[in-house]
C-alpha beads as a LAMMPS data file, in Angstrom:
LAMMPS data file: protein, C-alpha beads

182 atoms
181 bonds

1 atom types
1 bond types

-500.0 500.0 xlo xhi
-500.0 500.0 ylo yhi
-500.0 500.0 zlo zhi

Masses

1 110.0

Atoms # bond

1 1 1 434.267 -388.787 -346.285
2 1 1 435.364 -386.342 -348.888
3 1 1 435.835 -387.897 -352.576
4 1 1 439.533 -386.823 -353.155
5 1 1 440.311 -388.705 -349.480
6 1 1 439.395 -392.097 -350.697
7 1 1 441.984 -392.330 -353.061
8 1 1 444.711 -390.276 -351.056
9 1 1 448.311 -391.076 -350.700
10 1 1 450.090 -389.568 -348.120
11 1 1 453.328 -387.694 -347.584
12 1 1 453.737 -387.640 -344.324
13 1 1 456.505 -384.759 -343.715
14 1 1 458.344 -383.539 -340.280
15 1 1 459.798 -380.037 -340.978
16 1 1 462.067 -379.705 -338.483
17 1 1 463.994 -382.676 -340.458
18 1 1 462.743 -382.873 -343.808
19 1 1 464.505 -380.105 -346.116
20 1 1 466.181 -377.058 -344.918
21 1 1 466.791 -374.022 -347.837
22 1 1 468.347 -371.142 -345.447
23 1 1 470.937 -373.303 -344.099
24 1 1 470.101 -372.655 -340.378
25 1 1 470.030 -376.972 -339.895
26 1 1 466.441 -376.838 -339.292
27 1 1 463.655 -378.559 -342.383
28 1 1 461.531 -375.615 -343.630
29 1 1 458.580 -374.513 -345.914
30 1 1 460.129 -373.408 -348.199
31 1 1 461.995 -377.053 -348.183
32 1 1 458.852 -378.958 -348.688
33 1 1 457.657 -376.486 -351.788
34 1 1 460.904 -376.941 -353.347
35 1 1 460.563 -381.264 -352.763
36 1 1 456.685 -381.086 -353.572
37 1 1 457.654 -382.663 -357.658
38 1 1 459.698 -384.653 -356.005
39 1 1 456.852 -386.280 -353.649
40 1 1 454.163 -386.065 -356.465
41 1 1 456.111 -388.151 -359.027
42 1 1 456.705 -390.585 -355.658
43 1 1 453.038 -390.991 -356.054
44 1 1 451.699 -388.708 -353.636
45 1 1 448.560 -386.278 -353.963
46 1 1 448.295 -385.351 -350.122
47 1 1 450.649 -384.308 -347.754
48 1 1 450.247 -384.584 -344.333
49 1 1 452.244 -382.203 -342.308
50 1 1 453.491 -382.660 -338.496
51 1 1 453.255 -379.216 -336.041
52 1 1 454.533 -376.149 -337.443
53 1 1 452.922 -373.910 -335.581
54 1 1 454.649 -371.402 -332.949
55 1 1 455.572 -373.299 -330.342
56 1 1 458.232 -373.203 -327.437
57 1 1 459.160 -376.920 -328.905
58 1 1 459.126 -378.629 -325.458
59 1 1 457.329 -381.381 -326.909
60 1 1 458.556 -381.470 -330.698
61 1 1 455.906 -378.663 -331.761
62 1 1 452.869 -380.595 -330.312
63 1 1 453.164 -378.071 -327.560
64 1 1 451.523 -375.119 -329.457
65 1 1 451.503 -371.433 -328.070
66 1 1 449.556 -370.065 -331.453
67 1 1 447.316 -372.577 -333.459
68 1 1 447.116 -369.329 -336.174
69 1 1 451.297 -368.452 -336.693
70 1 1 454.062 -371.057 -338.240
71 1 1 456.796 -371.104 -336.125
72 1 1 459.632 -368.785 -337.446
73 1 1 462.032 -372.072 -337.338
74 1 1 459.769 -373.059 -340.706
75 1 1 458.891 -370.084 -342.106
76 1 1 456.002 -367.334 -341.920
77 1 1 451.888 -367.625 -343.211
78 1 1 452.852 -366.459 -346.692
79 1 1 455.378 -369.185 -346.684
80 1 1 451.971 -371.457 -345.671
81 1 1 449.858 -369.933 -348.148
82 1 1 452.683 -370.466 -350.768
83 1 1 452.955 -374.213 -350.013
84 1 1 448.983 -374.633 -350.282
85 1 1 449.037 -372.309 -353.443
86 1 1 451.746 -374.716 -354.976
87 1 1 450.788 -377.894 -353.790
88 1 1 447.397 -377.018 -355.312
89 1 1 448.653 -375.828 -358.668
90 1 1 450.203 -379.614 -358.366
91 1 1 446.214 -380.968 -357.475
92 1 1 447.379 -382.040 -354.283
93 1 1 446.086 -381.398 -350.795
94 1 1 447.852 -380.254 -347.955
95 1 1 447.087 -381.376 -344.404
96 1 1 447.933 -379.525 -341.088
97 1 1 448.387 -381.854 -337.894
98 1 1 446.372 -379.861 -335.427
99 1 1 446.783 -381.145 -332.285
100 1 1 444.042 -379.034 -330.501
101 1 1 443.384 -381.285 -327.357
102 1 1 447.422 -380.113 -326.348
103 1 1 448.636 -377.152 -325.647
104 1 1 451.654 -375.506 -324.813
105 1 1 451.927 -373.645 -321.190
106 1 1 452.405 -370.431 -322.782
107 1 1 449.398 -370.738 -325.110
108 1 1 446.866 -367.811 -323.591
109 1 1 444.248 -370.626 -322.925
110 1 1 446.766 -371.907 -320.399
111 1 1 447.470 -368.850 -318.870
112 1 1 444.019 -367.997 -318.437
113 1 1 442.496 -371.085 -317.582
114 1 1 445.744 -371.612 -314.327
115 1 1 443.736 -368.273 -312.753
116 1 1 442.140 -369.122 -309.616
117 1 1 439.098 -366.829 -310.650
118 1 1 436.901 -368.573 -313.473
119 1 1 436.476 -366.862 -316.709
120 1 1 435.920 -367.709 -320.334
121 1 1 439.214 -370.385 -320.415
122 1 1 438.651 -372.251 -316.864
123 1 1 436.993 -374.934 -318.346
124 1 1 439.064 -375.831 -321.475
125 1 1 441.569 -377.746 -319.162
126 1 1 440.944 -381.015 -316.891
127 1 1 442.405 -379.826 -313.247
128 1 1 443.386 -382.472 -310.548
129 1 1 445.535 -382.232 -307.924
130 1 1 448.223 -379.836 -307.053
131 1 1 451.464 -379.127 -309.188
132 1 1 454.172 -381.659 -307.370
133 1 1 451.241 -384.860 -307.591
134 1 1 451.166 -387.081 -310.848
135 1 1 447.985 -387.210 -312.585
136 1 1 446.395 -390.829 -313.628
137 1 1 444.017 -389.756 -316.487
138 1 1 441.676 -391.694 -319.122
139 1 1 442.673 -395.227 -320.123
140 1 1 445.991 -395.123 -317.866
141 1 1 447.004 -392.012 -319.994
142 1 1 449.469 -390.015 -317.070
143 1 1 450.986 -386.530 -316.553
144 1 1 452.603 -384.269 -314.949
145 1 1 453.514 -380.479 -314.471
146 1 1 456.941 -381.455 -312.787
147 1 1 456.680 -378.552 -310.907
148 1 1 454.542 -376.023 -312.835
149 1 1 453.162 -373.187 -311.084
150 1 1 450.127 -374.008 -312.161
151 1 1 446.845 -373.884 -309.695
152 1 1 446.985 -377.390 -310.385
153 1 1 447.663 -380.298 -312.913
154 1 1 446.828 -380.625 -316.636
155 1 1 446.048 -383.616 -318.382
156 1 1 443.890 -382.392 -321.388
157 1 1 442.393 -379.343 -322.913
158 1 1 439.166 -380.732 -323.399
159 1 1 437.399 -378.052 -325.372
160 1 1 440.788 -377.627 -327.489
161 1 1 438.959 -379.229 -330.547
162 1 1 435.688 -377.078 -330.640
163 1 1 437.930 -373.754 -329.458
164 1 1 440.844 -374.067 -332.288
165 1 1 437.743 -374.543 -334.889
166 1 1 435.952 -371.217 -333.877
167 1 1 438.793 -369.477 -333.456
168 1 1 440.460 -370.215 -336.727
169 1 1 436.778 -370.021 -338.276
170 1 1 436.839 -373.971 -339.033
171 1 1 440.014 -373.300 -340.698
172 1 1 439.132 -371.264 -343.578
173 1 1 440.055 -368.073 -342.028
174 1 1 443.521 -368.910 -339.736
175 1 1 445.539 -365.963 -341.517
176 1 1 444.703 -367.340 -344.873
177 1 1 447.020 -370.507 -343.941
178 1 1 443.761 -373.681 -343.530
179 1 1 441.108 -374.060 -345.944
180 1 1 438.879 -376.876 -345.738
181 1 1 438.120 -379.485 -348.750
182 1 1 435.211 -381.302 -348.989

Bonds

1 1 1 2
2 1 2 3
3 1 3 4
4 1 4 5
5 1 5 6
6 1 6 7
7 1 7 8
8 1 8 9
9 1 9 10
10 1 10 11
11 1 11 12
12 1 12 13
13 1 13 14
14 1 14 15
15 1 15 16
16 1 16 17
17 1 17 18
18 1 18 19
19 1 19 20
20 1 20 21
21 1 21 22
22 1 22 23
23 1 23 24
24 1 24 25
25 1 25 26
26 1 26 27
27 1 27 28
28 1 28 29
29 1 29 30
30 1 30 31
31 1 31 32
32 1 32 33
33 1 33 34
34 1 34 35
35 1 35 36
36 1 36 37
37 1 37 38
38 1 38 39
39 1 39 40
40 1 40 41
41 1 41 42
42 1 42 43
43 1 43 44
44 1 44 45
45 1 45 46
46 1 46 47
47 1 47 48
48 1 48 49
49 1 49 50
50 1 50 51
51 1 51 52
52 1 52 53
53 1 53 54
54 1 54 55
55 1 55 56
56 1 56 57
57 1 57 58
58 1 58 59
59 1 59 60
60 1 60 61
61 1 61 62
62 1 62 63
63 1 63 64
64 1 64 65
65 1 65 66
66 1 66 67
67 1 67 68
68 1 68 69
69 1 69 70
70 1 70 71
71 1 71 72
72 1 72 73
73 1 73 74
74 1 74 75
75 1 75 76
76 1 76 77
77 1 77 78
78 1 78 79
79 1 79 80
80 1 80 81
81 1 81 82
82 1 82 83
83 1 83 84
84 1 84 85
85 1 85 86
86 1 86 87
87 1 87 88
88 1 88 89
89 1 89 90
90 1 90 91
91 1 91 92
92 1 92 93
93 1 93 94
94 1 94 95
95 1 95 96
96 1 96 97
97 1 97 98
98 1 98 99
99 1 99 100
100 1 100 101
101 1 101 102
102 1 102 103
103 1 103 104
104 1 104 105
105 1 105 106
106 1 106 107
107 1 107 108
108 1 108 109
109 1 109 110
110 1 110 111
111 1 111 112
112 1 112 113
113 1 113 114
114 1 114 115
115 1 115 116
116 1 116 117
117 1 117 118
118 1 118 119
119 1 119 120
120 1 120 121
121 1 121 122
122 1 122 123
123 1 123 124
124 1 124 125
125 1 125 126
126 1 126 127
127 1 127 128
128 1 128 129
129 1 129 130
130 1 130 131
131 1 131 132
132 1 132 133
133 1 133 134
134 1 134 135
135 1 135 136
136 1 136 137
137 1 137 138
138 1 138 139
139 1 139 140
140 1 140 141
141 1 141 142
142 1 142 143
143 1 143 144
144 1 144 145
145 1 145 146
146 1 146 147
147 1 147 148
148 1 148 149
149 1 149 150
150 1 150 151
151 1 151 152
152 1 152 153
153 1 153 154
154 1 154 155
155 1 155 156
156 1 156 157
157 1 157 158
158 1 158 159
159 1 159 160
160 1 160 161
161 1 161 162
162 1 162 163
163 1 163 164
164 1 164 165
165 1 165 166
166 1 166 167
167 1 167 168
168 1 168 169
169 1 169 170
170 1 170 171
171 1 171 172
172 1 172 173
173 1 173 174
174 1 174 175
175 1 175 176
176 1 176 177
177 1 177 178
178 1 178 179
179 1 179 180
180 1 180 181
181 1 181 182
């Protein structure tokens, strides 16, 4: 366990409700940089921020469709790199909540992996079933595509974790947006 993370106090921020500077309703980046003195003199060297990448929002933003673009809704990657660059000036670390074991259905891994013939995505996803039968998955976990025209059902996208990490370069390359801290 990284030395700074032993002695870590959390901010635990949703943007969709936490501060909103454009006046559209919806909490933003720009929001959180502009509360980040705020949260410090609460206390708080870390934040830990809910889903903000893009995302169709079916599920609240767990459902991602690009693990390496903010939503629009909260901003843009310079608005990312902004908030790490300020929350660092600050000495305080900035956490993404990367849900890589969930994906949205418009994420390309989804698309790929629902074609009949196997390629490079096929396995990232745990198929059962058709699209109109319930899934029972691990520990009494369930789901269901409601309909989906999928090839079949989705529980899990079990190579999510391992995928997001080469693809974003284990998140010291994602557009400049996740650096790692040991």
């Amino acid at each position: 366990m990284p030395q700074w993370l032993k002695n870590a106090v959390f901010y635990q921020i949703y943007p969709q409700s936490f501060y909103d500077t454009n006046a559209d309703g919806i909490g933003d980046l720009q929001g959180i940089i502009a509360k980040l003195d705020y949260i410090q003199e609460l206390g708080c060297n870390a934040l830990w921020i809910n889903p903000c990448f893009e995302s169709p929002f079916h599920d609240a933003g767990y459902d991602v469709s690009d693990y390496r673009k903010i939503a629009p809704r909260y901003g843009t990657n310079e608005d990312a790199r902004n908030l790490f660059a300020e929350a660092h000036k600050r000495g305080m670390r900035v956490l993404f909540d990367l849900v890589a074991g969930h994906t949205s259905i418009e994420h390309e891994w989804f698309i790929e992996s629902m074609k009949t013939e196997k390629n490079a995505f096929s396995e990232r996803y745990i198929w059962a079933g058709t699209p109109w039968e319930r899934f029972e998955g691990i520990g009494g976990i369930t789901g269901s595509l409601n309909g989906h025209p999928a090839r079949a059902q989705l529980w899990f996208c079990q190579a999510g974790s391992r995928a997001v990490m080469a693809d974003s370069g284990g998140f010291t390359r994602s557009p400049g947006i996740l650096r790692r801290h040991d």
